[in-house]
Backbone and ligand atoms as CSV (ligand in chain L), in Angstrom:
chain,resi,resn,atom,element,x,y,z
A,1,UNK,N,N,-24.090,-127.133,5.289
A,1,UNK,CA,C,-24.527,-126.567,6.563
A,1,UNK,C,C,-25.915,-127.064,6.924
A,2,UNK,N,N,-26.682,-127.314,6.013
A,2,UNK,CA,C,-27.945,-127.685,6.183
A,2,UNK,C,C,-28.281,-129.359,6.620
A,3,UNK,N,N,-27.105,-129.826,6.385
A,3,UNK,CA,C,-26.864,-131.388,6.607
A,3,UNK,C,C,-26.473,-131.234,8.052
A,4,UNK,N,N,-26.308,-129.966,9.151
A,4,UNK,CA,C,-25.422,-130.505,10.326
A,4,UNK,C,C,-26.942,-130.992,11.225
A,5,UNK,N,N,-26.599,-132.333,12.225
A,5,UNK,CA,C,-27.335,-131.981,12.860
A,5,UNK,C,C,-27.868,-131.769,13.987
A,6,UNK,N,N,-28.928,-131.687,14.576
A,6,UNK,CA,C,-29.245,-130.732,15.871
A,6,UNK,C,C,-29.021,-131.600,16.840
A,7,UNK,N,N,-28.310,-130.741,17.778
A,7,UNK,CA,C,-28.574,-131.543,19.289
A,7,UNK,C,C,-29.377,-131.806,20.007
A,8,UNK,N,N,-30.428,-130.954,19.432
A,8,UNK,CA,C,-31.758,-131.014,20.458
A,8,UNK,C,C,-32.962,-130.408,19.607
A,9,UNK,N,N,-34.127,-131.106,19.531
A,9,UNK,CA,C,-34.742,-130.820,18.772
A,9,UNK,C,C,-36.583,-130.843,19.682
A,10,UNK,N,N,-36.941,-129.562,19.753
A,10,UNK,CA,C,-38.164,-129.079,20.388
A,10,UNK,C,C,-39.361,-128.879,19.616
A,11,UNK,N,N,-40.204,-129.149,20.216
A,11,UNK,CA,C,-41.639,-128.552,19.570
A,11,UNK,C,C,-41.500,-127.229,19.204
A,12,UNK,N,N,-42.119,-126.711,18.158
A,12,UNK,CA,C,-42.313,-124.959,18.191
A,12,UNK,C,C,-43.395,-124.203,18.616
A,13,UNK,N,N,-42.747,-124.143,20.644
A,13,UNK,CA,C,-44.051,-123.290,20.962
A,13,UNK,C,C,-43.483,-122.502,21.530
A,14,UNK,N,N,-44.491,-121.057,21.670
A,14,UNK,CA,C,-43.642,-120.203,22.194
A,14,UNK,C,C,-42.962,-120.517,23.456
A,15,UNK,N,N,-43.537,-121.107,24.201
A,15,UNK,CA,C,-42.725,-121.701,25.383
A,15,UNK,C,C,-41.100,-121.909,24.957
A,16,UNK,N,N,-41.039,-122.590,24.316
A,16,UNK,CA,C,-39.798,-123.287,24.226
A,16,UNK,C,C,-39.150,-122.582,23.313
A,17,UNK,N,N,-39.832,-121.506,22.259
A,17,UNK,CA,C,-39.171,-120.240,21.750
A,17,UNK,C,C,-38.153,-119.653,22.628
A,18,UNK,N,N,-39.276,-118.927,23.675
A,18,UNK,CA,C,-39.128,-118.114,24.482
A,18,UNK,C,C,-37.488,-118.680,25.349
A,19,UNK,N,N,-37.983,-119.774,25.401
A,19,UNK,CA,C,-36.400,-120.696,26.793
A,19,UNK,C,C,-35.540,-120.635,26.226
A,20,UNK,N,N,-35.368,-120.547,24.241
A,20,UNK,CA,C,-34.334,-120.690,23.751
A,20,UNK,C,C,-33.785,-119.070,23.683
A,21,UNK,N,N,-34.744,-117.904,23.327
A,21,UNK,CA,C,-33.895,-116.966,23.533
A,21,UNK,C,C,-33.027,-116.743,24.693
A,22,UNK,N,N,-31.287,-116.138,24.663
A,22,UNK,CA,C,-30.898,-115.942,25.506
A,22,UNK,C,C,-30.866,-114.432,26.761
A,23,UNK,N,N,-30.621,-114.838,27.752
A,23,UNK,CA,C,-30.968,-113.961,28.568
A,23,UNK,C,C,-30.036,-112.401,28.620
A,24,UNK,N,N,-30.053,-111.331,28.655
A,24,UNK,CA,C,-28.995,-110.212,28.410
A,24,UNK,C,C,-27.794,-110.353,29.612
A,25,UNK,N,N,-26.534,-110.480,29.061
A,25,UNK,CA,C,-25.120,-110.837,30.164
A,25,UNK,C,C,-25.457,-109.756,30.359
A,26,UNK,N,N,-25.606,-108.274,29.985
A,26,UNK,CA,C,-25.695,-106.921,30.592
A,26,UNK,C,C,-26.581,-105.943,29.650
A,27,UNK,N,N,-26.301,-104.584,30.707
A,27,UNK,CA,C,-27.580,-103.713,30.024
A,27,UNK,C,C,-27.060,-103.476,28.957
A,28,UNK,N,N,-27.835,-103.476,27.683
A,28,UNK,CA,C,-27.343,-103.059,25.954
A,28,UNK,C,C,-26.858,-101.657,26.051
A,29,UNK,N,N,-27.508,-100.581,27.126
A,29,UNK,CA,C,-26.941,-98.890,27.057
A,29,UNK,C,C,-25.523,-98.958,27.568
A,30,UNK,N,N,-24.948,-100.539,28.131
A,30,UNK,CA,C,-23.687,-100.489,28.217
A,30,UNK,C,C,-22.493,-101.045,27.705
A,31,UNK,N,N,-23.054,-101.551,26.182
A,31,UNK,CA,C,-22.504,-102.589,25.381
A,31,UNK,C,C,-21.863,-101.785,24.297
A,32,UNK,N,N,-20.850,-101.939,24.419
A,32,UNK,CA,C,-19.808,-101.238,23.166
A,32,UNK,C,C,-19.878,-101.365,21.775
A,33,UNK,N,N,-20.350,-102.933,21.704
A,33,UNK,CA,C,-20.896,-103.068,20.607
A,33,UNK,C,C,-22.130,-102.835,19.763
A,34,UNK,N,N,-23.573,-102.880,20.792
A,34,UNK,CA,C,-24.815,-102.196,20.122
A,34,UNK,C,C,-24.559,-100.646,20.349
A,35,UNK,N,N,-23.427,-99.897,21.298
A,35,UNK,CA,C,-23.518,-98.920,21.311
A,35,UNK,C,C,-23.009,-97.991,19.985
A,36,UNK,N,N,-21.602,-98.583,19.200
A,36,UNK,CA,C,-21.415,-98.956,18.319
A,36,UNK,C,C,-22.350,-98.761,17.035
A,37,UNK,N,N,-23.224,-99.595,17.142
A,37,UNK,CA,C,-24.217,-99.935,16.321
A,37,UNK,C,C,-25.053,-98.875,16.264
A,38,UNK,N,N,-25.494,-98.375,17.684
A,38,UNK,CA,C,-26.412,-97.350,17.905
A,38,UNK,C,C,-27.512,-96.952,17.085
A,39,UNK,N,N,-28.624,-98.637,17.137
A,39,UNK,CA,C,-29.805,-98.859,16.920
A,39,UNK,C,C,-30.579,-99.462,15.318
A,40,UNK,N,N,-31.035,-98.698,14.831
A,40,UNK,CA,C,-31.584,-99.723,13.505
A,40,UNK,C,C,-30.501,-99.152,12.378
A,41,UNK,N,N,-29.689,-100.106,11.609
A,41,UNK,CA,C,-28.804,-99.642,10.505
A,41,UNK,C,C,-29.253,-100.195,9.344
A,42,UNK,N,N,-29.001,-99.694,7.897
A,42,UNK,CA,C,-29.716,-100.474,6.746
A,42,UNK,C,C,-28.683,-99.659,5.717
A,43,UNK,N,N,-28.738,-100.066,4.600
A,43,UNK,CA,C,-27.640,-100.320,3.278
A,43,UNK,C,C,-28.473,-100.772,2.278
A,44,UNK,N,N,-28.642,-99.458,1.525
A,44,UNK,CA,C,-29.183,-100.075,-0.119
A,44,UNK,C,C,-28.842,-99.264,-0.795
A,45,UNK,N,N,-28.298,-100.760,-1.767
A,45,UNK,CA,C,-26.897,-100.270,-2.921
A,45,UNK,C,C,-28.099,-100.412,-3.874
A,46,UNK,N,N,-28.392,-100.027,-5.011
A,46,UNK,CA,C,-28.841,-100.214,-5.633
A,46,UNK,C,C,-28.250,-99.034,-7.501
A,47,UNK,N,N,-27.733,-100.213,-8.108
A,47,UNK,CA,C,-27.134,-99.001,-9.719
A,47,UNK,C,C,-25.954,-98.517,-9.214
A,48,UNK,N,N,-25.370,-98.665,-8.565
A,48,UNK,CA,C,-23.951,-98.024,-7.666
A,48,UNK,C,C,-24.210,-96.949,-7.009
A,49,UNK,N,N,-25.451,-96.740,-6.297
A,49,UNK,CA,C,-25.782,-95.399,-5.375
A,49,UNK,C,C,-26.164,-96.353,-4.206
A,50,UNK,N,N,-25.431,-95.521,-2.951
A,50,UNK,CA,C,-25.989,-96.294,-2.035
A,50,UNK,C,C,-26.194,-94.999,-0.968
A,51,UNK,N,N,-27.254,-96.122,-0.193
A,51,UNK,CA,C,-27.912,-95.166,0.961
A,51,UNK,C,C,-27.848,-96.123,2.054
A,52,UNK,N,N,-26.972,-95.202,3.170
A,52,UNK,CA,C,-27.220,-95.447,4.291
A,52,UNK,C,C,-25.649,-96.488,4.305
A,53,UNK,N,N,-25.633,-96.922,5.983
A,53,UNK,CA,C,-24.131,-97.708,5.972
A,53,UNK,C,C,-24.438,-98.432,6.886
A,54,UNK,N,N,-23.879,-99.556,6.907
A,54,UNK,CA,C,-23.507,-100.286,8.287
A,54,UNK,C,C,-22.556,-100.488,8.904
A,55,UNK,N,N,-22.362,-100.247,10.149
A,55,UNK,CA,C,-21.395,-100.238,10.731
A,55,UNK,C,C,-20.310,-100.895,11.278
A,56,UNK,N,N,-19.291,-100.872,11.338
A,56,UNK,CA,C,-18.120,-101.860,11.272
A,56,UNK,C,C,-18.637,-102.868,12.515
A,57,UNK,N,N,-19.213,-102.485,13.479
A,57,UNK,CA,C,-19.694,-103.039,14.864
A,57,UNK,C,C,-20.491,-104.203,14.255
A,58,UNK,N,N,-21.255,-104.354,13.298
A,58,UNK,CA,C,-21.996,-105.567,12.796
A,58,UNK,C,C,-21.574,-106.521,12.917
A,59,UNK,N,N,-20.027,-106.519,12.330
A,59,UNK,CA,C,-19.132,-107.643,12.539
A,59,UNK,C,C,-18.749,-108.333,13.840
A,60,UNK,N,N,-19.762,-107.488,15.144
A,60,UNK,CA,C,-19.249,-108.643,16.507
A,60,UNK,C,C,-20.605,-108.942,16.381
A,61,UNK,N,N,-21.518,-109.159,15.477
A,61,UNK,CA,C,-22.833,-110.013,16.032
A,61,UNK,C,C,-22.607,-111.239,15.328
A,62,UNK,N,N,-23.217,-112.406,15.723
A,62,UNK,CA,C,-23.023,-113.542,14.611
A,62,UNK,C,C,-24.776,-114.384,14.985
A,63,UNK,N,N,-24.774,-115.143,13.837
A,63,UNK,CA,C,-25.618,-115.411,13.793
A,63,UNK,C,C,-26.736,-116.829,14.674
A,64,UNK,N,N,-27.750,-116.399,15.120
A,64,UNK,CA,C,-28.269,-116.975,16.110
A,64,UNK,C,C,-29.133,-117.702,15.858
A,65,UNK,N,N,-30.274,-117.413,15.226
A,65,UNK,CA,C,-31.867,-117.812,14.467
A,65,UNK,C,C,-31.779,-118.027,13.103
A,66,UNK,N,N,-32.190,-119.196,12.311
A,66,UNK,CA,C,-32.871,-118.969,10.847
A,66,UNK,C,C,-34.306,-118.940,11.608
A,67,UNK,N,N,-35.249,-118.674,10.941
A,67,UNK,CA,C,-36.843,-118.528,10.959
A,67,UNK,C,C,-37.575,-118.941,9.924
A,68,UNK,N,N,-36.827,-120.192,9.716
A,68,UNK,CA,C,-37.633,-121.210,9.210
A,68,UNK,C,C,-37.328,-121.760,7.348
A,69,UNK,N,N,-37.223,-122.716,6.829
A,69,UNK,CA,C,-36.086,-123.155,6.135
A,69,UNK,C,C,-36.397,-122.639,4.580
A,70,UNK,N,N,-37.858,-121.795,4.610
A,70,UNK,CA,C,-38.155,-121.171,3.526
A,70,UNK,C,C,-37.563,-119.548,3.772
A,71,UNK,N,N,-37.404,-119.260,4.895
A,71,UNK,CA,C,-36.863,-117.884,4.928
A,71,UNK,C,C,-35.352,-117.767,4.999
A,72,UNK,N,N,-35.323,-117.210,3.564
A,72,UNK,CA,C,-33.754,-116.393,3.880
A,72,UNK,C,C,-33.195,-115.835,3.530
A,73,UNK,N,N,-33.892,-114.508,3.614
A,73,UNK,CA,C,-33.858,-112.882,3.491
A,73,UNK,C,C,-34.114,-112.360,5.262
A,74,UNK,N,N,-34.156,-112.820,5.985
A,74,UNK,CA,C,-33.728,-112.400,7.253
A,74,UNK,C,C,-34.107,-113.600,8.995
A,75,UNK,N,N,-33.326,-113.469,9.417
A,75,UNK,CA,C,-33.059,-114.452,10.279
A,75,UNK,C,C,-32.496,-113.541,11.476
A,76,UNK,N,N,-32.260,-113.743,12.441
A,76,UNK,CA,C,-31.606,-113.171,14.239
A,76,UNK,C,C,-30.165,-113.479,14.256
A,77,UNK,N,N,-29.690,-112.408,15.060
A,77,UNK,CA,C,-28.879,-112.402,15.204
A,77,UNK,C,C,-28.062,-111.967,16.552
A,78,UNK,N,N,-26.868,-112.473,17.513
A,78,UNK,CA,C,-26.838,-111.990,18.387
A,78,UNK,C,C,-25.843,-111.196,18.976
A,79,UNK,N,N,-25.534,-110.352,19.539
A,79,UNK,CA,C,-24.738,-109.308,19.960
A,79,UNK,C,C,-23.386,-110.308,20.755
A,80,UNK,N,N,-22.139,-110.674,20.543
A,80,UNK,CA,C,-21.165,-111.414,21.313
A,80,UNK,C,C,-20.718,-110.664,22.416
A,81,UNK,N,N,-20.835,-109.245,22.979
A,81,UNK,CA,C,-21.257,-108.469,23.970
A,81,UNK,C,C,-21.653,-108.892,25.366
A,82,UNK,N,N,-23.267,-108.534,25.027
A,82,UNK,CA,C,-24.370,-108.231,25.801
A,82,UNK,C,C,-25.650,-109.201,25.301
A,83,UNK,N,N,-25.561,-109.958,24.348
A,83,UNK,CA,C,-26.188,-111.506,24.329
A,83,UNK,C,C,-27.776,-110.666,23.635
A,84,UNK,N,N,-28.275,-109.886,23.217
A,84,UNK,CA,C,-28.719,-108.477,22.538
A,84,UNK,C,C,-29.075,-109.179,21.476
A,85,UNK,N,N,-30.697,-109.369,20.647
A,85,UNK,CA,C,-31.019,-109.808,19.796
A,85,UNK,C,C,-30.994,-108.874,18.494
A,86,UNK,N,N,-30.508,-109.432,17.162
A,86,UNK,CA,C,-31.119,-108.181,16.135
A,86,UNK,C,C,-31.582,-108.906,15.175
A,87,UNK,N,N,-33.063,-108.682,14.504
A,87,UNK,CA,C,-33.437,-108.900,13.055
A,87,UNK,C,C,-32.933,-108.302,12.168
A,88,UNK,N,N,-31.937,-109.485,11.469
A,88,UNK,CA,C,-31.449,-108.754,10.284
A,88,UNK,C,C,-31.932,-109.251,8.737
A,89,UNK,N,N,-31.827,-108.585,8.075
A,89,UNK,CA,C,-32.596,-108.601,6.502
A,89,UNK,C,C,-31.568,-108.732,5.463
A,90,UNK,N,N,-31.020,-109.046,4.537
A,90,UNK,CA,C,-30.483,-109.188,3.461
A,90,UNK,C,C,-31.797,-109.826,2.628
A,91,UNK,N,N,-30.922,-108.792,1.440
A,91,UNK,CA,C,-32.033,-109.510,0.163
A,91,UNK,C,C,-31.655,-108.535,-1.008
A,92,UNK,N,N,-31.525,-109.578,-1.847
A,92,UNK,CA,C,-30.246,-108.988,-3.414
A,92,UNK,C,C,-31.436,-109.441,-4.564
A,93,UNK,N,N,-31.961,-107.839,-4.996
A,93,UNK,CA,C,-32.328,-108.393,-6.219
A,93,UNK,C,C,-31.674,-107.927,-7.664
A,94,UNK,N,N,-32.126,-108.868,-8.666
A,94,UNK,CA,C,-31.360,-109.057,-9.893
A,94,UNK,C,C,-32.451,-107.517,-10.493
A,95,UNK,N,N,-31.888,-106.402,-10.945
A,95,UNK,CA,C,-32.650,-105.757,-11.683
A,95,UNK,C,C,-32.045,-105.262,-13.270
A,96,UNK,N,N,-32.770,-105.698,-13.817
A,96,UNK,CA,C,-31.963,-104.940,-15.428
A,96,UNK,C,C,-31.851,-103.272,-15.203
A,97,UNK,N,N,-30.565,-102.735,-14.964
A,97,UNK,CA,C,-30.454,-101.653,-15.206
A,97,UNK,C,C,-30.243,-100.861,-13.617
A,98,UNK,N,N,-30.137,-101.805,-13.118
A,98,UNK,CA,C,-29.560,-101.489,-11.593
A,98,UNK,C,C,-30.812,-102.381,-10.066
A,99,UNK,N,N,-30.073,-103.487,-10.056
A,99,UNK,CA,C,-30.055,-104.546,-9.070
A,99,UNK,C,C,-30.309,-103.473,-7.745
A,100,UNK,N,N,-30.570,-104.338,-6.537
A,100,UNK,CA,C,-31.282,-103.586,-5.508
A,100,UNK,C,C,-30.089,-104.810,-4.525
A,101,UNK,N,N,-29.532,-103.983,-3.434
A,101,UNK,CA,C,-28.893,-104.882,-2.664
A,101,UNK,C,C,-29.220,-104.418,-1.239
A,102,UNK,N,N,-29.955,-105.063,-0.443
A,102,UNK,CA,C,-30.418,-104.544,0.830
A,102,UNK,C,C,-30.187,-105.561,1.831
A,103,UNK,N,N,-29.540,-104.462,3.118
A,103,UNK,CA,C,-28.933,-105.145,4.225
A,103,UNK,C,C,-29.921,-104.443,5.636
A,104,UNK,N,N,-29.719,-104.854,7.154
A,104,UNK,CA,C,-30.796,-103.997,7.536
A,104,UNK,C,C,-30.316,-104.899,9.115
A,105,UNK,N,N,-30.438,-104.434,10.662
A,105,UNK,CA,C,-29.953,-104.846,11.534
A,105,UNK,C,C,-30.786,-103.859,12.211
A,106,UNK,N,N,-31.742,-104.489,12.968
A,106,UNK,CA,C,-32.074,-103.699,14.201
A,106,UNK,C,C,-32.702,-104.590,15.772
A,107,UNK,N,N,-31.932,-104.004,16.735
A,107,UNK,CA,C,-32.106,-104.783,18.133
A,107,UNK,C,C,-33.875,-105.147,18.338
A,108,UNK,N,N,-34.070,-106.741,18.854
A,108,UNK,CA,C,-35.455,-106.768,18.628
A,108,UNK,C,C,-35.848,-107.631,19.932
A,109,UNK,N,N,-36.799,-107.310,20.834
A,109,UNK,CA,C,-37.023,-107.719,22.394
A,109,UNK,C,C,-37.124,-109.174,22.126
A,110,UNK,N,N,-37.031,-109.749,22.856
A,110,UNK,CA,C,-37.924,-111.390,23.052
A,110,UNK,C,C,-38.883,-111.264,22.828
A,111,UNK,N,N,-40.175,-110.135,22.902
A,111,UNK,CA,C,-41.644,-110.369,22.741
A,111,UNK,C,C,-41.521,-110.174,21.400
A,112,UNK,N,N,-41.331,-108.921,20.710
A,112,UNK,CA,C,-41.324,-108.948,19.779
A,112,UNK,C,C,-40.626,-110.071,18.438
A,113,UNK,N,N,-39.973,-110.889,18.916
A,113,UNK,CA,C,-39.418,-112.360,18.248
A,113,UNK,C,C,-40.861,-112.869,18.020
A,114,UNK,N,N,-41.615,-113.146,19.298
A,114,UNK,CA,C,-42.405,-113.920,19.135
A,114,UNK,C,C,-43.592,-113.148,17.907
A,115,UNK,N,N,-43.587,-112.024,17.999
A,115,UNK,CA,C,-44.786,-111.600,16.961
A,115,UNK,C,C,-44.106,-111.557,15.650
A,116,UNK,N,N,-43.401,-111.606,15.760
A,116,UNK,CA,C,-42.668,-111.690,13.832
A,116,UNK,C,C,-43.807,-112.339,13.452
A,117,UNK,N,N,-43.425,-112.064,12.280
A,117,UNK,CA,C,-44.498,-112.473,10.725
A,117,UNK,C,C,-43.573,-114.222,10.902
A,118,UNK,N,N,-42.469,-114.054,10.319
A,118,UNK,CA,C,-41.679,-115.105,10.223
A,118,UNK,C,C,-42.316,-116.068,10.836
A,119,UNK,N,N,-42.307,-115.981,12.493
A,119,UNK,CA,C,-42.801,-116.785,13.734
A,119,UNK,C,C,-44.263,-117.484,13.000
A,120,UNK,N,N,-45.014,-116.411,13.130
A,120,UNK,CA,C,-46.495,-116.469,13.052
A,120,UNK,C,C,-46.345,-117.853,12.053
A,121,UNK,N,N,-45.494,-117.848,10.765
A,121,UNK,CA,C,-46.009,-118.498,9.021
A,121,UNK,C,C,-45.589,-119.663,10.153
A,122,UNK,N,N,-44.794,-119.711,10.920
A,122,UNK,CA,C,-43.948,-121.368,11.190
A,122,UNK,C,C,-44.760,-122.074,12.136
A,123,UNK,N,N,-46.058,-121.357,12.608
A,123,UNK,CA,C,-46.994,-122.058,14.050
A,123,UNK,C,C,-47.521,-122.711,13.183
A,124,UNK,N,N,-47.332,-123.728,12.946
A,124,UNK,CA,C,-48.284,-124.961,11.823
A,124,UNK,C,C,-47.940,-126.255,12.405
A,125,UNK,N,N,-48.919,-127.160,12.790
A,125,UNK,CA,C,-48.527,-128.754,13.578
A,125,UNK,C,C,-47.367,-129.326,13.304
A,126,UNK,N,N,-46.521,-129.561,13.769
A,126,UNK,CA,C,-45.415,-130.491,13.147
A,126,UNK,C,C,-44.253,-130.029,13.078
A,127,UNK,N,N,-44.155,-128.127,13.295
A,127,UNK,CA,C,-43.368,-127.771,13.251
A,127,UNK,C,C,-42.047,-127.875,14.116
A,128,UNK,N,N,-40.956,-127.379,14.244
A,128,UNK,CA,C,-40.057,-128.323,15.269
A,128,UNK,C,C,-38.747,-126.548,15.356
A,129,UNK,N,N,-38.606,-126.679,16.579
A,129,UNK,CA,C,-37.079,-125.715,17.004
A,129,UNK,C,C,-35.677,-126.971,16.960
A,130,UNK,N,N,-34.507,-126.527,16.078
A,130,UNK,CA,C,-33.638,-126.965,16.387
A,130,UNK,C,C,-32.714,-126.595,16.868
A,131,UNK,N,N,-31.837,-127.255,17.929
A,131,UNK,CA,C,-30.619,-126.534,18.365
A,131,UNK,C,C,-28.869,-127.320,18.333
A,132,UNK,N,N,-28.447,-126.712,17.311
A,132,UNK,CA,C,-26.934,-126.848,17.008
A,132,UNK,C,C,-26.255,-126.594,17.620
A,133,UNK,N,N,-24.912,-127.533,17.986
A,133,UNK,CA,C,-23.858,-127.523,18.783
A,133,UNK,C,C,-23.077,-125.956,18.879
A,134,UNK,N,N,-23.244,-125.361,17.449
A,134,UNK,CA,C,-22.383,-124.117,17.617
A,134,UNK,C,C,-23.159,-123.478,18.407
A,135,UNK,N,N,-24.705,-123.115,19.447
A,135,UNK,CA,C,-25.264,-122.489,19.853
A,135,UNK,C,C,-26.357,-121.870,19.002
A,136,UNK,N,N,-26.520,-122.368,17.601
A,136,UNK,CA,C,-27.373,-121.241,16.938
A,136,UNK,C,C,-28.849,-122.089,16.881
A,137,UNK,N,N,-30.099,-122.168,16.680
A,137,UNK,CA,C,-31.325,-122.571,16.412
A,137,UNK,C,C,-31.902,-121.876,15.008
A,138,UNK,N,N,-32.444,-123.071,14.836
A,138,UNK,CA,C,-33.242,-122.870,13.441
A,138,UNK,C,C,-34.214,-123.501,13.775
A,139,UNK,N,N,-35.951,-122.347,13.361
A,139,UNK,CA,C,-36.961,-123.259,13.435
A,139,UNK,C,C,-37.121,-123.423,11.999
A,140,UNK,N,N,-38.073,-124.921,12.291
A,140,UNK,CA,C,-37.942,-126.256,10.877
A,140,UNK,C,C,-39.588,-126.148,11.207
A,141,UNK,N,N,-40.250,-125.678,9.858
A,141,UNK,CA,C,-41.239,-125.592,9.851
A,141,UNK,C,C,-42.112,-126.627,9.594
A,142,UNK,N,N,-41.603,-127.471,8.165
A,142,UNK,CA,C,-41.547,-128.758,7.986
A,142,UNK,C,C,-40.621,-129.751,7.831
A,143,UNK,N,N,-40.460,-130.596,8.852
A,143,UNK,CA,C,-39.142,-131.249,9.187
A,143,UNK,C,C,-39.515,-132.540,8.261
A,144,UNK,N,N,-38.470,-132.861,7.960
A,144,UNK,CA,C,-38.532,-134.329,7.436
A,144,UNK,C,C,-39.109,-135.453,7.825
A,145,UNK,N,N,-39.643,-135.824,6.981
A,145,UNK,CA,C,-40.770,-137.172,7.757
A,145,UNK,C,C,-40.126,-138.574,8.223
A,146,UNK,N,N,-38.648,-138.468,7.383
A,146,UNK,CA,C,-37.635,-139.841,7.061
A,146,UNK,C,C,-37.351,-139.943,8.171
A,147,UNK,N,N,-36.858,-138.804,9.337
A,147,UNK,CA,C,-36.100,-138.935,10.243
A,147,UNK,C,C,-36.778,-140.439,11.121
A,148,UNK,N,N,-35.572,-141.005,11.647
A,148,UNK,CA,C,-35.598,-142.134,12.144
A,148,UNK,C,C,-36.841,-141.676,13.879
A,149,UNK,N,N,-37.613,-142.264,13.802
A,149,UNK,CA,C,-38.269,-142.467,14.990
A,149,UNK,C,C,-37.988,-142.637,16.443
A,150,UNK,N,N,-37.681,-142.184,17.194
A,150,UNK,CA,C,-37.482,-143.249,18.188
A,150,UNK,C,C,-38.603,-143.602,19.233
A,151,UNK,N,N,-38.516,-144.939,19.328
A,151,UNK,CA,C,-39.981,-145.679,19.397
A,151,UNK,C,C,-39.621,-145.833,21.575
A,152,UNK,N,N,-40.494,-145.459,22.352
A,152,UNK,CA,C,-40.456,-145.915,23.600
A,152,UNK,C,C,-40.690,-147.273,23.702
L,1,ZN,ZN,ZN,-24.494,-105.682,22.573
């Protein structure tokens, strides 16, 4: 997956952040699916006790954003609905005597994209937005230097 590659490949500024998020097809208070969802959900299994659930509705979001090629314990995601952003979190740790398994989905504005922590680590020169044929973007914080040039 990491070999596919981009159709289009942007500077990483918020400008062109911002153009890549998509715009809402409709209001989210009328979306079956974040309604569904009905707001921040999270899941931690941890020793075979778990707290909290997620909801079967998760399964119409798919995935939109990585945030950058060192992060991936949580990345965006988008509502197939109402076009509705969510930061979601996974992150499985190994514990002797009961492992920690944490999941986590909550709807997150366009402004707030831009203030992520995530965002913030990836504003470094050189950095680059990519965008894949399936519709999804990944920003590339440090992109490969090999890539072929193209010279004007
Ligand atoms: Zn929705």
């Amino acid at each position: 997956m990491d070999s596919a590659k981009p159709v289009k490949v942007l500077p990483l500024t918020d400008e062109n952040l911002r153009a890549a998020l998509p715009p809402a097809r409709k209001p989210i208070e009328l979306c079956s699916v974040c309604r569904a969802i009905g707001g921040r959900v999270s899941k931690l299994e941890k020793g075979g006790d778990v707290t909290g659930a997620i909801p079967d509705a998760v399964g119409y979001l798919r995935e939109f954003m990585r945030l950058g090629e060192n992060v991936a314990t949580n990345w965006l995601e988008i509502c197939s609905e109402c076009g509705a952003l969510y930061y979601a979190e996974r992150s499985y740790e190994f514990l002797i005597g009961g492992s920690e398994d944490y999941e986590s989905y909550s709807v997150i504005t366009h402004d707030k994209v831009l203030e992520l922590a995530e965002v913030s680590w990836a504003r470094k020169p050189g950095a680059e937005l990519h965008a894949f044929e399936d519709g999804t973007w990944r920003i590339v914080v440090d992109p490969p230097k090999n890539r072929p040039q193209r010279r004007s």
